[in-house]
C-alpha positions as CSV (number, residue, x, y, z in Angstrom):
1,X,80.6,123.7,81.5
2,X,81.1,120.2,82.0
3,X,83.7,119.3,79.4
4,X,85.9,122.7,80.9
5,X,85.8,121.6,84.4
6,X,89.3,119.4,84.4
7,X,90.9,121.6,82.4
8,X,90.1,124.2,85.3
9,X,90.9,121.6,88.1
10,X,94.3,120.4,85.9
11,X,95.1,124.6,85.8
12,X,94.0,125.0,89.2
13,X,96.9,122.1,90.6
14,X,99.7,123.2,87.9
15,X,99.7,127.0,89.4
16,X,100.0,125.4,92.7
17,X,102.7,123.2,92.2
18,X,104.6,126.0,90.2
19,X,104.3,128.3,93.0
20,X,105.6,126.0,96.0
21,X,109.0,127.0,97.6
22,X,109.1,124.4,100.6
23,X,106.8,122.0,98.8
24,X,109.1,121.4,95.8
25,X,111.6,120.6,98.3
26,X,109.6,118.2,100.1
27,X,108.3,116.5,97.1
28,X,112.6,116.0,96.1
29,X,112.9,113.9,99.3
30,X,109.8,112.4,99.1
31,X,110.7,110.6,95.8
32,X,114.6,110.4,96.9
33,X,113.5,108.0,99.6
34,X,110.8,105.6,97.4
35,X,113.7,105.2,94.8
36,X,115.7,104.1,98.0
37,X,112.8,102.1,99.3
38,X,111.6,100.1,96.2
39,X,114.9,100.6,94.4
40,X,117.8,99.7,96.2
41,X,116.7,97.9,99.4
42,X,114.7,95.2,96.7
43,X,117.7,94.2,95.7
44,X,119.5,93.6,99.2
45,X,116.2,92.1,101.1
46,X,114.4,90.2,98.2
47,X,116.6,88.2,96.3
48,X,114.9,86.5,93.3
49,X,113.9,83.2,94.5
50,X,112.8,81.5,91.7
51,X,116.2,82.1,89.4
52,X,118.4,81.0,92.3
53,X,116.5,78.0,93.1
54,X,115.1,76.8,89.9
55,X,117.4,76.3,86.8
56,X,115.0,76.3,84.0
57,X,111.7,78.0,83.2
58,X,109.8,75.0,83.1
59,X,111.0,73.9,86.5
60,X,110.1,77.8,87.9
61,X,106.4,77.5,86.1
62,X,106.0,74.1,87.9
63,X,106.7,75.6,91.1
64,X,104.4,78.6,90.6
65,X,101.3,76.7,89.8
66,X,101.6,74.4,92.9
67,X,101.9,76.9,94.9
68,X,98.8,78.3,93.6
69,X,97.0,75.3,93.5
70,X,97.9,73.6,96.5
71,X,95.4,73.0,99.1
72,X,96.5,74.8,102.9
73,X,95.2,72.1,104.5
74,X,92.7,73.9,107.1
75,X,90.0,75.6,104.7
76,X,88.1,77.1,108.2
């Protein structure tokens, strides 16, 4: 019983995704706008800021770890 029960819940969601009309449709856009989102607006609003202001990895690593370690100054 136990070791049948995804199998009947991973059956149970493939027949109702097969048998969407509107929802198939939906789903299109749905992923058409994250691929805009994360995709293509990255690229335009969030430059990489450590190649453009860094010229060598050692020089990016240095950056990273005091940034990580440095102390904000109020610690309330």
């Amino acid at each position: 019983m136990l070791t049948e029960y995804p199998a009947r819940v991973f059956k149970f969601y493939q027949d109702g995704f097969r048998r969407m009309t509107v929802g198939k449709t939906l789903w299109k856009i749905i992923i058409i706008k994250l691929i805009i989102m994360f995709g293509v607006l990255k690229i335009f609003f969030f430059p990489n800021f450590l190649n453009t202001n860094f010229s060598t990895d050692q020089q990016r690593a240095d950056h990273v770890i005091e940034q990580l370690t440095r102390s904000t100054g109020n610690n309330y």
